[in-house]
C-alpha positions as CSV (number, residue, x, y, z in Angstrom):
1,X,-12.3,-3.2,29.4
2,X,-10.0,-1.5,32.1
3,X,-6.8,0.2,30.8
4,X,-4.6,-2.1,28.8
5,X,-1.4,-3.9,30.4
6,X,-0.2,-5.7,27.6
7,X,0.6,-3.8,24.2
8,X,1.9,-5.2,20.9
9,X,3.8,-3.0,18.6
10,X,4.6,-4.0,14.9
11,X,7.2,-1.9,13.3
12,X,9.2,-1.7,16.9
13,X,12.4,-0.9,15.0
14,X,10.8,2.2,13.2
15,X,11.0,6.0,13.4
16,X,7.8,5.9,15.2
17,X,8.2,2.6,17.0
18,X,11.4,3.6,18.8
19,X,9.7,7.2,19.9
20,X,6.9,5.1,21.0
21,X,8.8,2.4,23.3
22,X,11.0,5.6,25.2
23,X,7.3,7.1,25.7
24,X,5.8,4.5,27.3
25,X,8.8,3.6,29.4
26,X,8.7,7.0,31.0
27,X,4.7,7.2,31.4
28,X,3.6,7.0,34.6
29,X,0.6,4.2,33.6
30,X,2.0,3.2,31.0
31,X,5.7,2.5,32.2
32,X,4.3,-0.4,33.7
33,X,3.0,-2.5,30.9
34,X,4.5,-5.5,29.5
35,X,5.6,-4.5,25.8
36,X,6.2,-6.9,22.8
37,X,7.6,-5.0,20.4
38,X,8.5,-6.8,16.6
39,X,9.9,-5.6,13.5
40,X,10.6,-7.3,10.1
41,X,13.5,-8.9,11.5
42,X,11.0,-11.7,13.1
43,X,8.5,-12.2,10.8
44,X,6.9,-11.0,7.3
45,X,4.2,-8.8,8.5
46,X,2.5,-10.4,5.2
47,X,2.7,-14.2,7.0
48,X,-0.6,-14.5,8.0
49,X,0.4,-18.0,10.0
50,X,3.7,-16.1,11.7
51,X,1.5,-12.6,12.6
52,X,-1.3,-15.0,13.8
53,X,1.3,-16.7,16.2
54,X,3.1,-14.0,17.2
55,X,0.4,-12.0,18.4
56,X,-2.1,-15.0,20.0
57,X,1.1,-16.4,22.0
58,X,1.2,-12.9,23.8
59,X,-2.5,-12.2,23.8
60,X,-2.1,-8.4,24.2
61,X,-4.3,-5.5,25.3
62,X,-3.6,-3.6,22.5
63,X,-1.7,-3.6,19.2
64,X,-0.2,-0.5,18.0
65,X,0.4,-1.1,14.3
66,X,2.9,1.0,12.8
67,X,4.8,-1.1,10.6
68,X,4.0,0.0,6.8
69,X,6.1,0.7,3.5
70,X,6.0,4.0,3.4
71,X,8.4,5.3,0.7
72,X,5.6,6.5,-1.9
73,X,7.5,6.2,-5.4
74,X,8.9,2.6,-3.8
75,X,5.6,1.9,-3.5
76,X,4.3,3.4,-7.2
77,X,6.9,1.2,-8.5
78,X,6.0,-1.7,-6.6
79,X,2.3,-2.1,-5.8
80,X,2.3,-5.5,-5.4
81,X,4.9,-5.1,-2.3
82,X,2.7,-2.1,-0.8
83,X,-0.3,-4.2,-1.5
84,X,1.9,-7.3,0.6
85,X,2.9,-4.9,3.4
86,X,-0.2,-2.1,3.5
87,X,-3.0,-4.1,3.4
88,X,-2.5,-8.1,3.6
89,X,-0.3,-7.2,6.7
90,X,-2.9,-4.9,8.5
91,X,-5.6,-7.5,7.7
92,X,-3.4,-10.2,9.2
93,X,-2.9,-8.3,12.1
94,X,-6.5,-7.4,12.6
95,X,-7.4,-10.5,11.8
96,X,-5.5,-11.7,15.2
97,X,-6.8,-9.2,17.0
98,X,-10.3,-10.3,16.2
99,X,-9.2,-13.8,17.4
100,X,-7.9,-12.0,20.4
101,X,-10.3,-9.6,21.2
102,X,-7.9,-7.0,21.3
103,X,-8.2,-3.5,20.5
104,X,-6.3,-2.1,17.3
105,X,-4.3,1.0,16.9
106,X,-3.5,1.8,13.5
107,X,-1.1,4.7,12.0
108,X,-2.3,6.1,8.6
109,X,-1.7,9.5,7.1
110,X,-2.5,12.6,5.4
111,X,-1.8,11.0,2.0
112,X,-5.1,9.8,2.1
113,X,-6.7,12.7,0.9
114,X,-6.0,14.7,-2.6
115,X,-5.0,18.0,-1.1
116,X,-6.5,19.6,-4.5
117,X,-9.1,21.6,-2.5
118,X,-8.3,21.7,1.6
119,X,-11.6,22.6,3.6
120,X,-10.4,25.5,5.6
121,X,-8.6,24.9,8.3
122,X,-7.6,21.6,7.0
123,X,-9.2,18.1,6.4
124,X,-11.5,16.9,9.1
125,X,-11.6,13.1,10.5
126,X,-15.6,13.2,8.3
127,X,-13.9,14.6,5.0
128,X,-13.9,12.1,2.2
129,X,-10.5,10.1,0.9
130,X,-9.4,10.6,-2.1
131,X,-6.2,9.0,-2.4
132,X,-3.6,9.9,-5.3
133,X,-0.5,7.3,-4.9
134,X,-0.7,3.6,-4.2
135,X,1.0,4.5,-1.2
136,X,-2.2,6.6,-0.1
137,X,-4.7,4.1,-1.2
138,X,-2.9,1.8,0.7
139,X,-2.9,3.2,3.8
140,X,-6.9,4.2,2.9
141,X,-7.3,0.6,2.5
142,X,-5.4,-0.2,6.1
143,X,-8.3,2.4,7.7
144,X,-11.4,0.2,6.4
145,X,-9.7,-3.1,7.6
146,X,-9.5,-1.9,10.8
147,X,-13.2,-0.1,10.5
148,X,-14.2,-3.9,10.4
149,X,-13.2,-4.3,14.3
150,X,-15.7,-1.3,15.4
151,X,-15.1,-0.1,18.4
152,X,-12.0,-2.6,19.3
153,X,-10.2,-0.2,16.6
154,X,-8.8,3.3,16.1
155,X,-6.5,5.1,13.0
156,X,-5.0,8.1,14.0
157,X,-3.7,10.2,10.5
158,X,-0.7,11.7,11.0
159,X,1.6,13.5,8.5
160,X,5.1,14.9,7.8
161,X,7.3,12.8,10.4
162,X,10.3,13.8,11.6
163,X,12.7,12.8,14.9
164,X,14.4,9.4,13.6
165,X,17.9,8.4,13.3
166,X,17.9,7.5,9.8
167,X,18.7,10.1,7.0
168,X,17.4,8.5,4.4
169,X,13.7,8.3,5.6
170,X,14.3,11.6,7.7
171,X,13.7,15.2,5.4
172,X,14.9,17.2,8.9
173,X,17.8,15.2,9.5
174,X,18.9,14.8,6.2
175,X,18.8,18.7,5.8
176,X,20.6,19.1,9.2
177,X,23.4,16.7,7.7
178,X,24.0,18.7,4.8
179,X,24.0,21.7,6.4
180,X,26.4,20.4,8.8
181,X,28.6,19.6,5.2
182,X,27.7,22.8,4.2
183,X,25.9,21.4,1.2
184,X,22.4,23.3,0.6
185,X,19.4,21.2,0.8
186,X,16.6,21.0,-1.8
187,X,13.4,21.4,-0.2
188,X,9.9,21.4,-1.7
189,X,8.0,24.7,-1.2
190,X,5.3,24.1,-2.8
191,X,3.6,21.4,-1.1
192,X,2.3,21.8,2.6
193,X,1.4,19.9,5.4
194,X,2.2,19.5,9.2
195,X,5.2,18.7,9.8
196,X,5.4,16.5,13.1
197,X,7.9,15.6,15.6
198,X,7.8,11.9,16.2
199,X,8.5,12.5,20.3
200,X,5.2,14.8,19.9
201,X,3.1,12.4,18.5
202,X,4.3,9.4,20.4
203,X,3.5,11.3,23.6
204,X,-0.1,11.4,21.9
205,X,-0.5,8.0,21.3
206,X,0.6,7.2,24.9
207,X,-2.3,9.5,26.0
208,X,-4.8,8.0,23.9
209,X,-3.7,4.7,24.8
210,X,-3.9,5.3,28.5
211,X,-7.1,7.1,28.8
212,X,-9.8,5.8,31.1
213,X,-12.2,6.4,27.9
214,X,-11.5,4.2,24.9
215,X,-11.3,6.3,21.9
216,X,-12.2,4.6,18.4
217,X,-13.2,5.4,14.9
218,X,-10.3,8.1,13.5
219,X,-8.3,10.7,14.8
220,X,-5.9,13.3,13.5
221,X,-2.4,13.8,15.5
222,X,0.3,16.3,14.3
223,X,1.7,19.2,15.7
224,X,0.1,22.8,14.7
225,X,1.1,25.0,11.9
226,X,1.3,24.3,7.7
227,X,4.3,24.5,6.1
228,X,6.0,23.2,3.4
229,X,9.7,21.5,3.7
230,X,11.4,24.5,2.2
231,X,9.9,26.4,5.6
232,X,11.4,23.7,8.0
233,X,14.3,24.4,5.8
234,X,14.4,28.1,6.7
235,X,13.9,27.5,9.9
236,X,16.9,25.2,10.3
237,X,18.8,28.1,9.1
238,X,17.9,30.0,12.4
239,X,18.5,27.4,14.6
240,X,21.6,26.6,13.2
241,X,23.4,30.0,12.2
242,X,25.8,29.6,9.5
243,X,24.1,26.8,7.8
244,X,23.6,27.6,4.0
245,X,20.0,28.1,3.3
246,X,18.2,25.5,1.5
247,X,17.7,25.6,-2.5
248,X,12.8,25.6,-2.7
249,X,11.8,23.3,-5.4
250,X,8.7,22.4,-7.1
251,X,7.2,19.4,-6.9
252,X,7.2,19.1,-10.5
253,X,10.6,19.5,-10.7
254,X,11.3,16.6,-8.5
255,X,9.8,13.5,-11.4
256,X,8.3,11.8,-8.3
257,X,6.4,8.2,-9.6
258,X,3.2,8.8,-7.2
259,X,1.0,11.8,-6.9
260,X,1.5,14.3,-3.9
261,X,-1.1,16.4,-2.2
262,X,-0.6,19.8,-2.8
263,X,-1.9,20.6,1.0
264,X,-3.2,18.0,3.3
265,X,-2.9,20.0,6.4
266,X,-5.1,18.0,8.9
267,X,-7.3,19.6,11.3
268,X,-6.7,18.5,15.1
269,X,-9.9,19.5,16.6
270,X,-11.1,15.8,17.3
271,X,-7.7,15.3,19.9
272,X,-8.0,18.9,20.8
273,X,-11.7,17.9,22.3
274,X,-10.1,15.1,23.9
275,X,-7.7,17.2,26.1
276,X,-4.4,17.3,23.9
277,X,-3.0,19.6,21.7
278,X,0.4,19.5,20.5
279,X,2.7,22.5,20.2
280,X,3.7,24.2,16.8
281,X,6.2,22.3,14.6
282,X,8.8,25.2,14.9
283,X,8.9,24.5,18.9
284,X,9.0,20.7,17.7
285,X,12.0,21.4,15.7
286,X,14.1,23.5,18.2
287,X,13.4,20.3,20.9
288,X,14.6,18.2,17.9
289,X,17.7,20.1,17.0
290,X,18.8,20.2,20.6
291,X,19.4,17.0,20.2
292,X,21.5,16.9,17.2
């Protein structure tokens, strides 16, 4: 199959959906392609008959499926709606792409893996899940769906987002915001991952969508360097001088429902191999804060 001219997007609305649809605009193959993009304000992504429609009325190249619950204690709390939203809706929508013979993009994450013992230089797309939230086996579950379509499907892990417009989902903007109240912000220090800029890893996607090569089976995407939110904290402070400097907490101090990794640091060597690497989070962070 040539490179695809008609792309789907689920969860167009998002953090990630809205970095994705200014990235493709501006690509120079990609700006070209006819985009549906949907959110929950048409359908329940957990309506099999109202995905099915939706996407087999459009018939699209690809799907790019980033719609998910991804608040992890909402999730603990509520299995039964993760379980609605993480896995009956990625089945529904693989499920039409099987129908459709189109090829499936699907966004997971680092909370697939326990972050109890990190191979060194972080986990690898071979290491082996071990999920400790609902939330994470959810999203584990989402990968093996799509694992079903073969080569017609791709996951790509990512971790730590950051770059959206809504505080409440947003650690960096929230932080930013306080500081900009000259309230401190309570940051984690003692669990690590990469944080990553949602331009960054939109840009990614856009390159592994518009590759001559179809890529399949998993991928990690993030931008470069381990840290824990307390760091990006820190950081802030020198971006923004002035700010108050944030107040680290412990994870056990926070009474969260689901399990956390302690570090699930991803290793990027797979899309390094493919001819991207994206920068460090702190470079990430200044683009980000120019911005704001």
């Amino acid at each position: 199959m040539g490179a695809p001219t008609r792309l789907y997007l689920t969860g167009g609305d998002g953090m990630l959906g809205t970095a994705l649809t200014g990235a493709l605009a501006t690509d120079p193959v990609a700006g070209d392609w006819e985009l549906r993009a949907v959110s929950a304000r048409d359908f329940d992504i957990a309506d099999a008959a109202a995905v099915s429609a939706s996407i087999e009325s459009f018939r699209p190249d690809v799907v790019v499926h980033t719609a998910a619950h991804a608040v992890v204690d909402d999730c603990e709390r509520d299995p039964a709606l993760a379980l609605r939203v993480n896995v009956a809706g990625v089945r529904n929508v693989a499920d039409a792409c099987r129908r459709t013979g189109s090829r499936l993009v699907y966004i997971s994450s680092d909370y697939v893996f326990d972050g109890a013992d990190p191979p060194e230089g972080g986990y690898r797309e071979t290491d082996i899940p071990s999920p400790l939230s609902v939330y994470g086996l959810t999203k584990l579950a989402g990968e093996r769906i799509c694992a079903l379509l073969g080569d017609q499907a791709l996951s790509v892990r990512t971790s730590w987002l950051f770059g959206g417009a809504d505080a409440r989902v947003d650690v960096v903007l929230a932080a930013l915001q306080q500081g900009a109240a000259g309230e401190p912000a309570a940051l984690i220090a003692d669990q690590y991952s990469l944080p990553t800029y949602t331009a960054d890893l939109a840009r990614a996607l856009t390159f592994l969508l518009t590759r001559p090569e179809q890529v399949s089976g998993t991928v990690h995407v993030a931008n470069a360097g381990t840290a824990s939110w307390y760091d990006v904290g820190l950081a802030l402070c020198e971006e923004r001088p002035g700010m108050p400097e944030p107040k680290p907490l412990a994870m056990v101090e926070c009474g969260f429902a689901g399990g956390r990794p302690r570090d699930s640091s991803l290793a990027t060597g797979r899309m390094a191999a493919l001819g991207l690497t994206l920068p460090h989070w702190r470079d990430a962070l200044k683009r980000f804060c120019a911005l704001h």
